[in-house]
N, C-alpha and C positions, 0 to 999 in steps of 0.2 A: 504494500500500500504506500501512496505517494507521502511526504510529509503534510500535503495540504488537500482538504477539499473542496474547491474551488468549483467544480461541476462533477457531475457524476461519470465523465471521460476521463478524472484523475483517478476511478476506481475499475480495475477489472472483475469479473465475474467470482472469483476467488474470495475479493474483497465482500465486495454482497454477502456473499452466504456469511464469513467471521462476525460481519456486523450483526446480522439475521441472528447467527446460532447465540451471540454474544448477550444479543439484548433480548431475547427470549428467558436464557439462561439467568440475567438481571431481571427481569420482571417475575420470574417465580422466586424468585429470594424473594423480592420486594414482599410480592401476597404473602412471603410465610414472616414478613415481620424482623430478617435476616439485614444486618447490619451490615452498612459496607464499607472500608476505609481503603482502599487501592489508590483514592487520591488524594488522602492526609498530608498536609503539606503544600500542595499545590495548588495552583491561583488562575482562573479564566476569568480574561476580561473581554467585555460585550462591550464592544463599542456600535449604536445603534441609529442612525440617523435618521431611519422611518420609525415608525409608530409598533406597537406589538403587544399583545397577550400574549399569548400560545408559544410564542417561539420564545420569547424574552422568560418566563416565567418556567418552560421545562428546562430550556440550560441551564436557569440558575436554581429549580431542584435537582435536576440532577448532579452538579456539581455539589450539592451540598449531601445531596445523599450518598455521595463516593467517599464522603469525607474531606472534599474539598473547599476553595472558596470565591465565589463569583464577584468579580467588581465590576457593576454597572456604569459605562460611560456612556454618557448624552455626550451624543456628536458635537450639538451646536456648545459643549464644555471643553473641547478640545481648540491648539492650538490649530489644528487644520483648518479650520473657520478663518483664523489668522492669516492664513496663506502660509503656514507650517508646510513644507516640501512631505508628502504622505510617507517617504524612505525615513523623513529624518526621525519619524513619531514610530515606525518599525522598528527601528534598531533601537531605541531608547525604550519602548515596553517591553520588546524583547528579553530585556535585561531585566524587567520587574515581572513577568508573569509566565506563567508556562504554556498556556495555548490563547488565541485570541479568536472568538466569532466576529463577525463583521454584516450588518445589515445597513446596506447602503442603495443606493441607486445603482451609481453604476460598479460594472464589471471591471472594467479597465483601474479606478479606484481598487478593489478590492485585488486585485493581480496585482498593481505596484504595490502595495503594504505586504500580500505574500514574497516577493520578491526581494525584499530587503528584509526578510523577517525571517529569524531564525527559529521560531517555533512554530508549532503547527497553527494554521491560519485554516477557520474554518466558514463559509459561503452560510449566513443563515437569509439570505435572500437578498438578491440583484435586481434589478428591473429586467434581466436577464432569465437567470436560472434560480433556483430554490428546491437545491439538492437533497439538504436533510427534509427535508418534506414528503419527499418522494420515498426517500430512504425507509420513514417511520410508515408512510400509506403502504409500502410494499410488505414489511411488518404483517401491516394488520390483514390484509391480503391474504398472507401464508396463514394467522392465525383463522381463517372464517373458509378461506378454499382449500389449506394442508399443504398449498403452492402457488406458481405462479406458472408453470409451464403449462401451455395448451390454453390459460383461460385468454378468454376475447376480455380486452381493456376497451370503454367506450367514454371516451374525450369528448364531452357536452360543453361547446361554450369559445368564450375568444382562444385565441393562440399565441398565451400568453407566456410568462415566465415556469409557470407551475408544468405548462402544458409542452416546453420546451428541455424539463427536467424529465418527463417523463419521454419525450424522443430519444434523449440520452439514456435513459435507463431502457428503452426497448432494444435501442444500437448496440449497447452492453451485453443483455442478457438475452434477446431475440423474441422479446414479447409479442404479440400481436396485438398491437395498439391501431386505434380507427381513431383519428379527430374528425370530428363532425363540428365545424367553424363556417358562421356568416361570410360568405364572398365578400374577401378585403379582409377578412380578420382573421386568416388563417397565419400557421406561422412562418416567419420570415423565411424565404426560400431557401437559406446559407445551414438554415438549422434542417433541412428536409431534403436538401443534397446527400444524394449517396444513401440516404434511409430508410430501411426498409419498414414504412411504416406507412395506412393510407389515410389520404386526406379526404375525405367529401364535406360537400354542403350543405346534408341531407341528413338530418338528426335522428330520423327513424331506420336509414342506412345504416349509421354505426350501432346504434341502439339493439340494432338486430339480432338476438341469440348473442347476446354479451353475456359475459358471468359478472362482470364489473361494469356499475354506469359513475361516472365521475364528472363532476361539475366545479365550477368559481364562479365569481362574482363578474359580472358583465362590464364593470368599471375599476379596472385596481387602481390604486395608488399611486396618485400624479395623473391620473386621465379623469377626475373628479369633473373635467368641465366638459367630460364628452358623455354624462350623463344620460344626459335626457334622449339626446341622441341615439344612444345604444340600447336603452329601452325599447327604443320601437325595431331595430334592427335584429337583436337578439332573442323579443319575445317567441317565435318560433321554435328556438332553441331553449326552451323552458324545460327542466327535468321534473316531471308534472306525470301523474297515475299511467295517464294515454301515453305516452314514451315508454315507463318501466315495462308497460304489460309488451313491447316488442323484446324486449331482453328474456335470457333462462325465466323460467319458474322460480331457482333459486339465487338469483341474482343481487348482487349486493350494493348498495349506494354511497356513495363515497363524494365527502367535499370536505375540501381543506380548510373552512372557515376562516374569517366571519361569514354566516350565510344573512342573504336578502331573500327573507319568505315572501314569496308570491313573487320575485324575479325572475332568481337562476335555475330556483327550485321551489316547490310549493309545499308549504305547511304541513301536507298530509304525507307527500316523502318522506319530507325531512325527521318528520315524528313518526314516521312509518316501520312497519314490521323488517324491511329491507334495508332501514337505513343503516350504518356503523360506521357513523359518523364521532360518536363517544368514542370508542373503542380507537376509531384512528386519532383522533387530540388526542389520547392519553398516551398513545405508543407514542408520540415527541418525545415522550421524557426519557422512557428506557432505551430508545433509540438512541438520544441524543449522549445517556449514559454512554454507552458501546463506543461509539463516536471519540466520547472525550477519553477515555480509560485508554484504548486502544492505541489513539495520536498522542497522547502524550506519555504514555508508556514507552511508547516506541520511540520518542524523543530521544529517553536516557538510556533505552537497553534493543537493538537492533533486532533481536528477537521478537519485539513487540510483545501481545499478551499469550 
């Protein structure tokens, strides 16, 4: 495994499973009440420049469930905001903590601070990609299918960063992933080069005999002004009773929250008998565990865990 995860192309198929068996492995300790310290000692810092629940909140349980300890930085608290050079705030935390997550905008940001940064630098979401995300949804996947080979994955909604983590995770491990994306909102053609993965614009197309239906928000973060707009483009693509019933019989509903009831998805899914929705937010945390154990173990001992 690479020192950083930056998108899920820094991890091969090998990787997956260690993280898979890892945080499987930590989450049945957890339920029996099993205490952890493997990372007594050790310090993650969150530097954070979007907004966050879920993600902001499982890194810094899980760090403190390892026995570790999380330091929360607000972006706009850094000298970066200053016009701080991003190498020169690398190699100076570098030397105060042992792994760093980074949720920022851009990608490019988030590469130069891996770049100059001698400890593990970990992607908790780009306007890009949003790899541990996918990381912990694939988790819950194994936990409710027993795997992921053979099921149909169905991509409800824009083609977005979420939806570009999971292209990278089919290229890795050979999923068969359908996005079903509004003409014009499908994903950027650079990420669907060379991928064996199929696109339509036809939400009852991919919906079709899915084992997995998976949705987001029609407006993420930073496109707050293409609202209204996307409402009317997107409703079609609503994850709504009449779409499930083209999916398995046992089919299961997945969105990475926050959800918008009555948008991306409608009320009765989302509280629905298919949804596992809980069960995916909760795998962030022992995911995100595996994740931090793992890189930063493998930091100080080349054998990793």
């Amino acid at each position: 495994m690479d020192k950083h995860i930056l998108t899920l192309l820094d991890l091969e198929k090998a990787d997956f499973e260690t993280l898979f068996q890892r945080a499987i492995e930590l989450k049945e300790r957890y339920r029996k009440g099993i205490t952890e310290k493997t990372l007594a000692g050790k310090t993650l810092g969150l530097i954070f420049e979007k907004p966050s629940t879920r993600t902001r909140v499982s890194f810094e349980a899980a760090m403190v469930q390892l026995g570790g300890t999380p330091i929360f930085i607000s972006a706009k608290d850094t000298q970066i905001v200053r016009n701080e050079p991003v190498r020169d705030t690398a190699r100076v935390l570098s030397r105060f903590i042992d792994a760093m997550a980074i949720r920022t905008f851009s990608q490019d940001l988030l590469n130069g601070f891996a770049e100059y940064s001698d400890i593990p630098v970990i992607n908790a979401l780009t306007d890009l990609f949003h790899p541990c995300q996918i990381l912990s949804d694939l988790l819950t996947v194994i936990e409710h299918k027993g795997g992921y080979d053979g099921m149909k994955i169905a991509w409800i909604g824009d083609g977005n960063n979420v939806a570009n983590s999971w292209i990278n995770a089919a290229t890795v491990l050979g999923l068969d992933l359908v996005l079903a994306c509004p003409k014009g909102y499908e994903p950027h053609l650079s990420m669907l080069e060379g991928r064996k993965v199929v696109v339509t614009n036809d939400p009852k197309d991919a919906a079709r005999n899915a084992d997995v239906i998976y949705t987001d928000v029609w407006a993420s973060m930073g496109q707050e002004g293409e609202q209204i707009l996307r409402k009317k483009v997107f409703y079609p693509f609503q994850v709504n009773a009449s779409l499930v019933k083209e999916a398995k019989k046992d089919a299961v509903v997945m969105h990475c929250l926050p959800a918008h009831r009555g948008e991306e998805i409608s009320e009765e899914v989302l509280e629905g008998p298919q949804s596992i929705v809980w069960d995916q937010a909760e795998n962030k945390m022992h995911m995100h565990k595996a994740i931090l154990e793992i890189l930063i173990l493998k930091k100080g001992d080349d054998t990793g865990v």
